[in-house]
Backbone as CSV, one residue per row, in Angstrom:
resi,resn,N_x,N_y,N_z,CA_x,CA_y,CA_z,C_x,C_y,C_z
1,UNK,-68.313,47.640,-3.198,-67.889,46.785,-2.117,-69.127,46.107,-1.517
2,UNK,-68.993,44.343,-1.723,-70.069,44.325,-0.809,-69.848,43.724,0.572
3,UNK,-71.267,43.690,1.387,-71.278,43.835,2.774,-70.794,42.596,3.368
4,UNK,-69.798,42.716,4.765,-69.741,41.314,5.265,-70.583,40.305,5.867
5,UNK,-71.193,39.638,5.480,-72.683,39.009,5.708,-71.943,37.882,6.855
6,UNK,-71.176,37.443,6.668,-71.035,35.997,7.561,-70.550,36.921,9.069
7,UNK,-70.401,38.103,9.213,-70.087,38.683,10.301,-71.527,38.885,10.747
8,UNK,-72.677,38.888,10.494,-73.787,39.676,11.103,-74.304,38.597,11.820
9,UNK,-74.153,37.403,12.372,-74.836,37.051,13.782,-73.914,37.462,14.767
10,UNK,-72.656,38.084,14.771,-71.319,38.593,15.457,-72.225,40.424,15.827
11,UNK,-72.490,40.619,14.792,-73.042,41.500,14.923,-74.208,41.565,15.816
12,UNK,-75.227,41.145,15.410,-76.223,41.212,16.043,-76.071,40.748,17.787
13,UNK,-75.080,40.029,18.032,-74.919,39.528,19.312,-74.463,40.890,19.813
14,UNK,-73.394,41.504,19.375,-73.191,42.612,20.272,-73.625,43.270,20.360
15,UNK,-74.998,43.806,19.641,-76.124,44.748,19.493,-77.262,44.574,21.146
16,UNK,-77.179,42.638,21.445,-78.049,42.148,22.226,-76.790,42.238,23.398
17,UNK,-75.952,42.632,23.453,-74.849,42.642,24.464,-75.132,44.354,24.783
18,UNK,-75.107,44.624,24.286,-75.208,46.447,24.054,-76.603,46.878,24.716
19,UNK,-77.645,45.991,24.534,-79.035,46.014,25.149,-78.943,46.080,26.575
20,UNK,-78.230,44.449,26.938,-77.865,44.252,28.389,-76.835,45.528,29.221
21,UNK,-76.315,45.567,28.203,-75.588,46.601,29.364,-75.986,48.111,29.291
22,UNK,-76.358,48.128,28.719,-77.418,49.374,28.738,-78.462,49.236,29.653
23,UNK,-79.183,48.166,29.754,-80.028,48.177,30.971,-79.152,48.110,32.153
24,UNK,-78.266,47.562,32.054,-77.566,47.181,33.436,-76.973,48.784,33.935
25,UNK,-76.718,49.237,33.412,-76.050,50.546,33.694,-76.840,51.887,34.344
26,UNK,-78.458,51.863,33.207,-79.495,52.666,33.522,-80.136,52.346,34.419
27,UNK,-80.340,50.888,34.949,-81.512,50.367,35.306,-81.078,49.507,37.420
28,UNK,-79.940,48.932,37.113,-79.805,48.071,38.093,-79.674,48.463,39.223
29,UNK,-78.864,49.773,39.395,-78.796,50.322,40.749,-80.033,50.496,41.726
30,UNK,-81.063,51.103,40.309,-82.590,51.594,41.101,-83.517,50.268,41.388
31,UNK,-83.099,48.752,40.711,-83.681,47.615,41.118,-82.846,46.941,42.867
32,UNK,-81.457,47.647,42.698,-81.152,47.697,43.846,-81.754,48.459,45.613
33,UNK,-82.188,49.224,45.157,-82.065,49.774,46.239,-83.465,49.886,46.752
34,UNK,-84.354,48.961,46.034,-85.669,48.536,46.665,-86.313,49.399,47.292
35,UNK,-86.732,50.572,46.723,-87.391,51.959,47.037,-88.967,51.383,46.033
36,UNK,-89.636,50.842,46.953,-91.179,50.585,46.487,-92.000,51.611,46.433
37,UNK,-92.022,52.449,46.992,-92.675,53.365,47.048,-92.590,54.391,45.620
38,UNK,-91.511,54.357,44.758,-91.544,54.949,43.775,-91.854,54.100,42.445
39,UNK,-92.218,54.666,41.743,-92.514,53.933,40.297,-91.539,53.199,39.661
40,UNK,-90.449,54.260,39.841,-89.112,54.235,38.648,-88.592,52.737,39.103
41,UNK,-88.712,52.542,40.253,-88.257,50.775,41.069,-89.157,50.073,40.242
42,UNK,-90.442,49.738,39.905,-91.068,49.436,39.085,-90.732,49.126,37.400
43,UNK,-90.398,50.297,36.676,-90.159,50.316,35.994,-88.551,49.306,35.497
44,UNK,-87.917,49.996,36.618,-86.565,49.094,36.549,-86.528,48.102,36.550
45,UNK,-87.162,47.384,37.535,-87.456,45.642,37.574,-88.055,45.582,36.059
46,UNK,-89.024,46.021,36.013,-89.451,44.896,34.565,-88.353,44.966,33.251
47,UNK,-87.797,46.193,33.087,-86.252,46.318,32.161,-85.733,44.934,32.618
48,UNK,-84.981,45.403,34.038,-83.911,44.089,34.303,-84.477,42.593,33.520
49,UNK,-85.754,42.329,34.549,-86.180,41.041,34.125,-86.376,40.997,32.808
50,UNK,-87.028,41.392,31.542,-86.904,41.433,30.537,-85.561,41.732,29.860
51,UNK,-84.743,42.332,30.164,-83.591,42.088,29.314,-82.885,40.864,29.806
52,UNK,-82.943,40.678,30.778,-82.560,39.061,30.871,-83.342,38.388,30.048
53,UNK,-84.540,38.310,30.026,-85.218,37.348,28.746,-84.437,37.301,27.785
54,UNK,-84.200,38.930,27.034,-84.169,39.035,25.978,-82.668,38.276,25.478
55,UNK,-81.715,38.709,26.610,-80.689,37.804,26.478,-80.463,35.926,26.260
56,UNK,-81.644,35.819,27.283,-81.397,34.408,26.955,-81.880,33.946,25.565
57,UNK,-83.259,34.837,25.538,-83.680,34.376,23.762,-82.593,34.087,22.775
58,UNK,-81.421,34.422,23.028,-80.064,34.753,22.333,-80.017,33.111,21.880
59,UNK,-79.974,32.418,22.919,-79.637,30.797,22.782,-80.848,30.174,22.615
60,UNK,-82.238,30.701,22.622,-83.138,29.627,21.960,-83.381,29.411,20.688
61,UNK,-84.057,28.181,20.179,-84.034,28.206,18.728,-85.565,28.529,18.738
62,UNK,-86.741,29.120,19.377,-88.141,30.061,19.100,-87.457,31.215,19.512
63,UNK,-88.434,32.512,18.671,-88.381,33.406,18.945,-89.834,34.039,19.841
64,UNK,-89.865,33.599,20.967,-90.604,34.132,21.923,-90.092,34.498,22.952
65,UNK,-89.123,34.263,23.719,-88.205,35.489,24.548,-87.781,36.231,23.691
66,UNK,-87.299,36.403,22.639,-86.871,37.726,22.081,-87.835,38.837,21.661
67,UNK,-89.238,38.411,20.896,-90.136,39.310,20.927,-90.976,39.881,21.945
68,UNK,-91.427,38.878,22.634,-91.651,39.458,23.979,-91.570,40.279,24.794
69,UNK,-89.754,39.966,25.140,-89.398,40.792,25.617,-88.978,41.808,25.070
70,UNK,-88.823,42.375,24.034,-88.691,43.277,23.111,-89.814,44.270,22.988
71,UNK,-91.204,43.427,22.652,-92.133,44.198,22.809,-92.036,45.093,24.363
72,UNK,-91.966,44.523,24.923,-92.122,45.284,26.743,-90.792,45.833,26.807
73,UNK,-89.999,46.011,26.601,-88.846,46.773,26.300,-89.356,48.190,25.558
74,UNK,-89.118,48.015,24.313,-89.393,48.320,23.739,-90.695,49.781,24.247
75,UNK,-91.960,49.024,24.875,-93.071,50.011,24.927,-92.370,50.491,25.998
76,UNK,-91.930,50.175,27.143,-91.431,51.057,28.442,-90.367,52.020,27.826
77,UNK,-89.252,51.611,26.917,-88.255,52.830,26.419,-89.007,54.017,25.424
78,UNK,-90.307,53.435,25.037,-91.264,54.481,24.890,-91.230,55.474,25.649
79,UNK,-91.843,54.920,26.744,-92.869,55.425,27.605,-91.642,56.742,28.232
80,UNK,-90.291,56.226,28.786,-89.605,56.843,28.974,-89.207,58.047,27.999
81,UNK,-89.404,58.327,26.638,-89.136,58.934,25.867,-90.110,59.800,26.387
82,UNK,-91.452,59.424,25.957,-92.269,60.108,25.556,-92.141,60.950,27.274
83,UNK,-91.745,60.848,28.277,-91.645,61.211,29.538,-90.377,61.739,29.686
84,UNK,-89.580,62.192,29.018,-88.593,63.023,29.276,-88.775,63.979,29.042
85,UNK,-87.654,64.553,30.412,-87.573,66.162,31.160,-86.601,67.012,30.585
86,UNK,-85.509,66.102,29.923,-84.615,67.097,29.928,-84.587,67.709,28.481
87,UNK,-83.102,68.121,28.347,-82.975,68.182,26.576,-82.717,67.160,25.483
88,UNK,-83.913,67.867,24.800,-83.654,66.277,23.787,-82.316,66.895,22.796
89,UNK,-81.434,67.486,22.888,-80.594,67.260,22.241,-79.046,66.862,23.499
90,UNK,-79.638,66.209,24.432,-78.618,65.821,25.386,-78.165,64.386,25.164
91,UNK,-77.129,64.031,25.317,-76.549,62.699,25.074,-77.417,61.366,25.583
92,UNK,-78.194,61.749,27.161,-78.509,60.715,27.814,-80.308,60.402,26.879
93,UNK,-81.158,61.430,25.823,-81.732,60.961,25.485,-81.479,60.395,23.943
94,UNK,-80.260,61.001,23.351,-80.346,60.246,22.600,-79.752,58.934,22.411
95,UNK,-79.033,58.628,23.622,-78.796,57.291,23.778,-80.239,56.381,24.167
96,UNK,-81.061,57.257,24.518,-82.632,56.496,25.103,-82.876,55.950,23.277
97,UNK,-82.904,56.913,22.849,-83.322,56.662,21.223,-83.079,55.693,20.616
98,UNK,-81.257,55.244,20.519,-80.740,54.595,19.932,-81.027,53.080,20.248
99,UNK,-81.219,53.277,21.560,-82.054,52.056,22.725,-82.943,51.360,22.470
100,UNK,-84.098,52.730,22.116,-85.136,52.005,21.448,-84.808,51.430,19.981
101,UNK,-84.078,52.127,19.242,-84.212,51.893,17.691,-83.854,50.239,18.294
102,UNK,-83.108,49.729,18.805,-82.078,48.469,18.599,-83.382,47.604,19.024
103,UNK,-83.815,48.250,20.326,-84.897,47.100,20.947,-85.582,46.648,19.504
104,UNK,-86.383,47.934,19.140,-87.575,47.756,17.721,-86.766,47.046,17.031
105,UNK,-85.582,46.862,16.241,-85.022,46.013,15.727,-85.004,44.851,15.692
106,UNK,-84.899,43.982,17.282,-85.329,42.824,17.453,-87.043,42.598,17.335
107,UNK,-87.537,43.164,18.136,-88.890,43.207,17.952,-89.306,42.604,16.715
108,UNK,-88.817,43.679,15.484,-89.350,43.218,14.047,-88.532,41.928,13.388
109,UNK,-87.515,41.452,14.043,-86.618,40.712,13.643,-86.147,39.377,13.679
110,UNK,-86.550,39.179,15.502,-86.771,38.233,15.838,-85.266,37.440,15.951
111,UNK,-85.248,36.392,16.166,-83.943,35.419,16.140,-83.266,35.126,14.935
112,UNK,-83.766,35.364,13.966,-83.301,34.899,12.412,-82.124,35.445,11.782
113,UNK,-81.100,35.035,11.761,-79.807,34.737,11.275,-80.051,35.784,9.529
């Protein structure tokens, strides 16, 4: 059987839909509530703002919002890995994982159809 190819920019969009709301879910409350004094407010803003990049890269024809922001994605869902407390066989990191795999995906991938 072979693969459905004319489905994979369908694909890949919901992969970059899956990004956004994944940040939006992990990330937005703590860009809400404007607690400067902690890091994690920090951290959150640059997610938000970068996955908005990364989204809009969606509709440009360069791929420099998408790597970009991918790269900085990408190294912060690091950073968060490499900084987790809990169990790594708990759902909430291996959804961190899967997070990253998708980010690195674009990263290496770029806009190309």
């Amino acid at each position: 059987m072979k693969p459905v190819r004319i489905l994979l920019p369908v694909s890949t969009f919901l992969l970059r839909l899956g990004v956004l709301f994944y940040i939006y879910v992990n990330y937005f409350n703590t860009v809400l509530q404007f607690n400067y004094e902690h890091h994690e407010f920090y951290i959150a803003s640059i997610m938000v703002f970068f996955g908005i990049l990364f989204f809009i890269g969606t509709f440009m024809s360069k791929q420099t919002f998408t790597v970009l922001s991918s790269l900085i994605i990408f190294l912060l869902s690091l950073y968060k890995i490499f900084t987790y407390s809990g169990s790594l066989e708990n759902s909430s990191f291996i959804s961190l994982l899967f997070f990253g795999m998708i980010v690195f995906f674009f990263l290496c991938r770029g806009n190309r159809n």
